[in-house]
VMD Tcl script that draws the C-alpha trace (Angstrom):
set ca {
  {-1.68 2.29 -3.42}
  {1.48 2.83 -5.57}
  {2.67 -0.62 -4.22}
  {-0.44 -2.36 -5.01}
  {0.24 -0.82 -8.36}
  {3.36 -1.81 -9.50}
  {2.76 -5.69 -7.67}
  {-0.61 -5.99 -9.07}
  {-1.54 -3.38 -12.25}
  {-4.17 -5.54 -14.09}
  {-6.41 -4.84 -10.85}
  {-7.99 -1.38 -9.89}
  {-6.98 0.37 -6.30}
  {-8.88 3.35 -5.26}
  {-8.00 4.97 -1.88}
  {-9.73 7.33 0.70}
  {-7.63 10.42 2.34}
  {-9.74 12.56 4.66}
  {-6.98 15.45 4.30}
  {-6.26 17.54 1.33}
  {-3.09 18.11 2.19}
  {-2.16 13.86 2.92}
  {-3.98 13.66 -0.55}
  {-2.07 16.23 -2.43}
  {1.66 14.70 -1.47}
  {0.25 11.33 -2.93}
  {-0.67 13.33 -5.95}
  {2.46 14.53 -6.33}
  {4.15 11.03 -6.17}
  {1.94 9.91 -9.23}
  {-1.65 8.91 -8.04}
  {-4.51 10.50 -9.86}
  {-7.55 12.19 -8.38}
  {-9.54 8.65 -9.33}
  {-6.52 6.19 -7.25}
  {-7.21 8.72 -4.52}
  {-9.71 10.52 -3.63}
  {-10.45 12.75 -0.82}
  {-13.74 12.33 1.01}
  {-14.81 10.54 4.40}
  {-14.96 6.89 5.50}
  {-18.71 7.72 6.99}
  {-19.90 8.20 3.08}
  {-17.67 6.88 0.86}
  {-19.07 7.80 -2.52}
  {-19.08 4.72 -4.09}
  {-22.09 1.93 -4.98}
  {-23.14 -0.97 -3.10}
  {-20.69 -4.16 -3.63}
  {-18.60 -1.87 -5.93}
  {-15.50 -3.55 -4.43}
  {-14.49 -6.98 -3.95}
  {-11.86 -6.37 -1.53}
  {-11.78 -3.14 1.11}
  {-8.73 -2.49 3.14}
  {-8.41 -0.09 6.16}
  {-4.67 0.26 7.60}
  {-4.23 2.31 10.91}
  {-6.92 4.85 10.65}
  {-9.77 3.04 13.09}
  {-8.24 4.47 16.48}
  {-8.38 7.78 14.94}
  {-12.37 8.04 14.63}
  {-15.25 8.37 16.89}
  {-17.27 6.09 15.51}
  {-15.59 2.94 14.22}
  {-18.46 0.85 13.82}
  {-19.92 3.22 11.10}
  {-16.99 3.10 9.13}
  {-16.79 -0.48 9.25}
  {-20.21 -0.32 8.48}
  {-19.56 1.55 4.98}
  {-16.66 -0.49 4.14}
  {-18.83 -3.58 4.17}
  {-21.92 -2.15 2.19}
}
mol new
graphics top color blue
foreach p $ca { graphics top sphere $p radius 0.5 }
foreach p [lrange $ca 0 end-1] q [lrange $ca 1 end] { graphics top cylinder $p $q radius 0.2 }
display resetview
């Protein structure tokens, strides 16, 4: 996110930590509560087509249900 930032700041990036902890070292390195936010990739709390462009890096593998996920990163 702090990449995407600094390449590309006249666009908005919003990422989703599951952890506290994960989120709270991002915090620390600059990102605000709104450029991060903690919650789950089975209800991300965002509306329909809110995004035009949704990203997931290494995290699939990790879950038991991929599919949903995938699922609520295309709604």
């Amino acid at each position: 996110i702090i990449y995407l930032k600094e390449k590309l700041p006249h666009i908005r990036v919003v990422g989703v930590e599951l952890s506290k902890d994960l989120a709270n070292v991002a915090y620390s390195k600059g990102l605000s509560a709104s450029e991060l936010i903690v919650g789950s990739g089975y209800q991300l709390p965002f509306v329909n087509e809110e995004f035009d462009v949704v990203i997931e890096t290494g995290m699939l593998h990790h879950v038991k249900y991929p599919s949903k996920i995938i699922d609520e990163m295309q709604r």
